[in-house]
N, C-alpha and C positions, 0 to 999 in steps of 0.2 A: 281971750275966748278959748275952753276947751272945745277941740275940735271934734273930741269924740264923745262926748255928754250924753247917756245915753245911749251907747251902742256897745254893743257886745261884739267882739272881734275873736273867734276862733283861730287855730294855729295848729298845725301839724307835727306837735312838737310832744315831749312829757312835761308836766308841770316843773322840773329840776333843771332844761334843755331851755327851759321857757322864762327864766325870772326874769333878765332883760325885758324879757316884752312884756308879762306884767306889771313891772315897773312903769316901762314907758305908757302903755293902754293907761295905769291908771292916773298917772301925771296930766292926761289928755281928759278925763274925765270920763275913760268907757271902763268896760266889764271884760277881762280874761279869760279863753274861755282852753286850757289845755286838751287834744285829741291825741296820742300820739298814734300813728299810722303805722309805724314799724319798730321792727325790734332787732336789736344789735344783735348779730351773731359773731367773735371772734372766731379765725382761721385757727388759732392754737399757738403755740409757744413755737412753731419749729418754722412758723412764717414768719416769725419776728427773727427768729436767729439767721433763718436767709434773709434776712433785710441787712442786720447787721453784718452779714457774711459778704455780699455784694459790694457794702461799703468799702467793706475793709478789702478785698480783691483789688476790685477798679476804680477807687477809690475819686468817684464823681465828682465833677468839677460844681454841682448844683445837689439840692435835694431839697424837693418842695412839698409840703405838706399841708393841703387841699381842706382840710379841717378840722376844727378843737377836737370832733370825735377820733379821725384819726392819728392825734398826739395820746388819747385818753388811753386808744386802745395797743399804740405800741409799749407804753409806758405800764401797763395793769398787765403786760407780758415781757418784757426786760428792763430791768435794772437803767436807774438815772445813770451812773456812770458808766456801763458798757455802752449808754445810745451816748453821751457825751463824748464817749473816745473815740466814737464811729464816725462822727460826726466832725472831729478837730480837722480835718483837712479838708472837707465841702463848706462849700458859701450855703446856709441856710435862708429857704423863702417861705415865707406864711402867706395863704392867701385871706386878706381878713385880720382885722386887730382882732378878733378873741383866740384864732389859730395862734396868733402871735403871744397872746396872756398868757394860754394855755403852756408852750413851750416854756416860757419863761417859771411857771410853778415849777419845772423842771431843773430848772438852773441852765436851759437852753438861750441863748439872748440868738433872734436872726437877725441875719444882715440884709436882707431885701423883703419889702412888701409890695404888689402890684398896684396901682391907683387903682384897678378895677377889680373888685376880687369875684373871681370867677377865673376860670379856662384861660377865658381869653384874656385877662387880662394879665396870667401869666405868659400865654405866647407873647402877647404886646410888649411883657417885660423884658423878654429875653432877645427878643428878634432885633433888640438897640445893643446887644453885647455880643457882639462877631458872634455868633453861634454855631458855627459850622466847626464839626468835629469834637464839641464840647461832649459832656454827658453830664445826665441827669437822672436821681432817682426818685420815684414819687412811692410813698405807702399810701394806699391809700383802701375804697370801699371794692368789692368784686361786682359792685353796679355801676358804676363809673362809667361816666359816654365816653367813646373811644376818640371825643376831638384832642384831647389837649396832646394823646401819645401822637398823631398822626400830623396833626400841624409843629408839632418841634420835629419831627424827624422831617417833614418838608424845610424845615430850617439846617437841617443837616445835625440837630443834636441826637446823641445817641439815648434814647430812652430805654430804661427800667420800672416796669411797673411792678407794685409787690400789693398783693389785694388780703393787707390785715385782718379785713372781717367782710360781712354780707350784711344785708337787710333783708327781713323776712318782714310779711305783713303781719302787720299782729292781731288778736282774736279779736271778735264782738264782744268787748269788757262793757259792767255796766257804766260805763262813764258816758265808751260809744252811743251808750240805750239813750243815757240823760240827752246826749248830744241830738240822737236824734227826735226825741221828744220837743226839745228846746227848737230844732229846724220846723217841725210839725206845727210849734204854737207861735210860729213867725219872729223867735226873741233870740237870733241870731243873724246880725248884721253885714258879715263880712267874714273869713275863710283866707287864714294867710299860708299860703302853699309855699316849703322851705329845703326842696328838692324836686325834682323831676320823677324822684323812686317813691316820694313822700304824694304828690301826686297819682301814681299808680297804685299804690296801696290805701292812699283814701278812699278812688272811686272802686275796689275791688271792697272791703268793709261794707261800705255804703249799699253796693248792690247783695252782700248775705244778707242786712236788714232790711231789703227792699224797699230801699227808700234810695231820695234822688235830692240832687242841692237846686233849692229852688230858686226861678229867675230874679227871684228879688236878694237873694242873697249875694252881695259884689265876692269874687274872688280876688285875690293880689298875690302877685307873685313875686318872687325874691330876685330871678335873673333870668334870663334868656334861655334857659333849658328847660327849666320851670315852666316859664309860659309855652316853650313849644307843646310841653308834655300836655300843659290845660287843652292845647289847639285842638291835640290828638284825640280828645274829649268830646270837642265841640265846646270848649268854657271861655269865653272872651273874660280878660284879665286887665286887671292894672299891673304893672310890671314896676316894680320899686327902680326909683334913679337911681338910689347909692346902695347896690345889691349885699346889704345888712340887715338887720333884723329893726332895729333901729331906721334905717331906708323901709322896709316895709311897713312901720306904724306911721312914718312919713305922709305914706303913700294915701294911706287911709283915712290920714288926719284930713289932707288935701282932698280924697273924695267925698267926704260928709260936709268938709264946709261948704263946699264950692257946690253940691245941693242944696244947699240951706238958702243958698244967695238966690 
């Protein structure tokens, strides 16, 4: 049975960020639907060289990297082999098998992944390996929730944040228009939210068009920041078990059948 036969599943993504999930959506038998919410802005070449400068100082017992985007973007600002030399004496962590792909294009191979990729499911990883007095550096977005720095330092590890790039919302492109025309004529099924900043930036777009996601549209959410961010809304969510992109067409597949029934 496809689960999603007939529905059209939106995503907060670009259609380039998104192939996974149009793959998966249409394996299930629904319709693709790419919005992206935000736009990458890199910090510049001389935040990536203090990333590499940090390493090479205090030379971190960890260094975790939070997402494919944040490998794309230290990588499109220094050199394969300066971040490989940076890198020779830290344990590397990906949170997420595509963070982990994406290193790997690099000639990066890591040594730890969290069973739960998210935040927490790095504290979870680390809070089982004496932590106290360790250190750890993160690259990562300058929108980032402040848990994951504030729970390893209650663990005693010494944290570095280095904030590669920003998220800006991005304009009222006509895709957004089609998007919302397509919400107007009821042929939008479900809204896969794939950040917390991707969340704010959706309902910021949405209200320049004066338009609103309507109650029959399900939202799903990727992880536990996510859905709070929906809370903050007012948007009750399905929240994906295995907080993937792949977990959230999961999610979806499971909400349409299990109406059907």
């Amino acid at each position: 049975m496809l689960g999603l036969r007939n529905k059209t599943v939106a995503i907060t993504r670009s259609e380039e960020d998104a192939r996974e999930f149009f793959q998966l959506v249409s394996t299930e038998g629904g319709k693709a639907v790419a919005i992206p919410a935000i736009e990458i802005v890199s910090a510049g070449p001389e935040v990536a060289q203090k990333f590499i400068a940090l390493l090479e100082k205090k030379k971190h017992d960890y260094c975790a990297f939070m997402s494919a985007q944040a490998v794309r973007v230290l990588f499109g600002l220094v050199g394969e082999k300066e971040v490989a030399g940076a890198l020779k004496q830290t344990a590397v962590i990906t949170v997420g098998p595509k963070t982990w792909q994406e290193l790997e294009k690099h000639g990066i191979k890591a040594d730890m992944m969290p069973g739960r990729f998210s935040s927490i499911g790095l504290v979870e990883l680390l809070s089982k390996k004496e932590p106290k007095g360790k250190k750890i550096i993160i690259p990562r977005s300058g929108e980032a929730k402040e848990f994951a720095a504030k729970a390893l330092s209650d663990l005693g590890i010494r944290v570095d944040e280095v904030f590669l790039y920003s998220a800006r919302t991005a304009g009222v492109t006509p895709r957004w228009k089609e998007f919302g025309d397509l919400l107007a004529q009821k042929k939008i099924d479900a809204v896969v939210f794939t950040s917390a900043s991707n969340v704010r930036s959706f309902f910021e777009i949405m209200g320049r068009m004066g338009a609103e996601l309507p109650g029959g549209v399900r939202a799903i959410s990727i992880g536990p920041f996510t859905t709070a961010e929906l809370a903050k809304k007012g948007v009750g969510c399905h929240e994906a078990k295995d907080h993937t992109i792949k977990g959230t067409v999961e999610a979806a597949r499971k909400l349409f059948t299990s109406r059907q029934k």
